[in-house]
C-alpha positions, 0 to 999 in steps of 0.5 A: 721194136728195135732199131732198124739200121742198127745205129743210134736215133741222133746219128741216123738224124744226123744222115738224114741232115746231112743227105740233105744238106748235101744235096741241096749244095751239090745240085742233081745235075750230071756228074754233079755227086763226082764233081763234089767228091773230088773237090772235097777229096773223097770217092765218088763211091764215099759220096753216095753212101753219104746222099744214100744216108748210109755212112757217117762223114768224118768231122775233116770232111764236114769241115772240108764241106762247110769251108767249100760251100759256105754258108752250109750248115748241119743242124741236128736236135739242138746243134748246129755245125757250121765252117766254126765249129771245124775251124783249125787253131791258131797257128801261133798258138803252141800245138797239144801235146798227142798222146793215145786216149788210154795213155791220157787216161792212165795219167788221171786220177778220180779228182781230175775226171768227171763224168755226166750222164747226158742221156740214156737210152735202151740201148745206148747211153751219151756220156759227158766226159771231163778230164782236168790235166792242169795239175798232170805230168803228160809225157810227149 
């Protein structure tokens, strides 16, 4: 018996969690999903796929979501998101250098990589991945 949706167990909780969360904040008033939408800078259309369970929000907009409506939270499993999990950095701290993900990794070698086997599933498996840049020249 596979997956009806097609999607992982812990990201269909996390729409469930999310739904819900969702639409206890925003109320069921009318125009209530467009008045959200807008004040968090997505579609009307975006919003409902989000109440309707059927797409994922970006890790941006639960931020947007959690700054607008404090104090919203999102809790899945063992983890729970709030306004502090998407908090920007500080401004005076010096700005990461970006760089794409391969060439990140193209600069590693094995020593600095570990990689932890969080859980498997059958078809699926959640990685911890852990890469030690302190001693890597990282071009800009």
């Amino acid at each position: 018996m596979g997956r009806k949706s097609g999607i992982p167990k812990s990201e269909a909780l996390f729409r469930e969690e999310i739904a819900r969360v969702l639409s206890r904040v925003i109320g069921e008033e009318r125009g209530a999903q467009a008045r959200a939408a807008k004040r968090l800078g997505i579609s009307r259309q975006a919003m409902s796929l989000y109440l309707a369970k059927k797409a994922t929000p970006s890790s941006a907009i639960l931020g947007r979501a959690c700054a607008l409506w404090p104090p919203l939270s999102f809790r899945v499993d063992e983890i729970t998101m709030d306004s502090s999990s998407f908090r920007s950095p500080d401004p005076e701290s010096p700005s990461p250098v970006q760089m794409s993900l391969f060439d990140a990794i193209s600069v590693v070698d094995n020593r600095q990589l570990e990689v932890q086997v969080l859980k498997k599933g059958v078809d699926s498996i959640d990685l911890k991945v852990s890469i030690d840049f302190r001693n890597t020249r990282l071009r800009a």
